[in-house]
C-alpha positions in Angstrom: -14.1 -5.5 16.3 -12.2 -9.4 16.7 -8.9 -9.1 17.4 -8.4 -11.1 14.4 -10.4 -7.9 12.3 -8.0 -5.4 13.8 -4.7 -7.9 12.6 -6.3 -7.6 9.1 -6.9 -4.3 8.8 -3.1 -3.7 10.6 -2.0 -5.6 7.8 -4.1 -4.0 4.8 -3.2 -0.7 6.2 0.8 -1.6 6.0 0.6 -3.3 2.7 -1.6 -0.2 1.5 1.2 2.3 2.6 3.9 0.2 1.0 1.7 1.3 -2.4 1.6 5.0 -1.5 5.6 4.9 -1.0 6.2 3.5 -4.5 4.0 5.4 -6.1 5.4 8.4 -4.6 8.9 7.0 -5.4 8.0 6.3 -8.9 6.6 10.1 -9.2 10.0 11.2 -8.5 11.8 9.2 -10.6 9.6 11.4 -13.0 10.3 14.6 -11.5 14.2 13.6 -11.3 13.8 12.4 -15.4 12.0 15.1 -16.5 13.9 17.8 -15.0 17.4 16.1 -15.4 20.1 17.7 -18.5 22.0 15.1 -18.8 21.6 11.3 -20.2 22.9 10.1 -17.1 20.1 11.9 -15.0 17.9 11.1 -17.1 18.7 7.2 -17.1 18.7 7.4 -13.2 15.1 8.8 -13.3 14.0 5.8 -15.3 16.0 3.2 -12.8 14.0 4.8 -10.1 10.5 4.5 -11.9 10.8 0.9 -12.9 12.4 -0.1 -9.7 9.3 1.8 -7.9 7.0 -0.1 -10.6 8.5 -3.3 -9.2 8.0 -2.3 -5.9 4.2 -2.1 -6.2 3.9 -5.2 -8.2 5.8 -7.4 -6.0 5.9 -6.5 -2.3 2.3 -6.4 -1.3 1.5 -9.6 -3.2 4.7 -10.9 -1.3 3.2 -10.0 2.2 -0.4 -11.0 1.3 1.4 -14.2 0.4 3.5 -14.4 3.7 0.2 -13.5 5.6 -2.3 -16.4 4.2 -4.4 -17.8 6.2 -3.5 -21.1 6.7 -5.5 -23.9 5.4 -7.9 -25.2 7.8 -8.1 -29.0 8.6 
């Protein structure tokens, strides 16, 4: 494997594991809405969830972006 294979998959591997934390963020912003008695809880839960949603939109396709190869001449 090319050094520059081993950066890329580094990379994939980090951007892939910033998925699985939102993801598991966003399944306990369920848990924590679903269990909650309160509005307020409840509310909290949902802050959590679309913030994790966010997250997984944003973040990889911001480090894919800040990782481009750069054009060659």
């Amino acid at each position: 494997m090319t050094p520059e294979d081993a950066l890329a998959r580094k990379r994939y591997y980090m951007m892939m594991g910033v998925n699985l934390i939102a993801v598991a963020g966003a399944v306990f912003g369920l848990v924590v809405a679903g269990r909650s008695h309160s509005t307020t809880v409840t509310v909290l839960g949902g802050a959590i969830v679309l913030s994790a949603l966010y997250v997984m939109a944003v973040v990889p396709a911001a480090m894919a972006r800040r990782w481009r190869t750069p054009p060659e001449a």
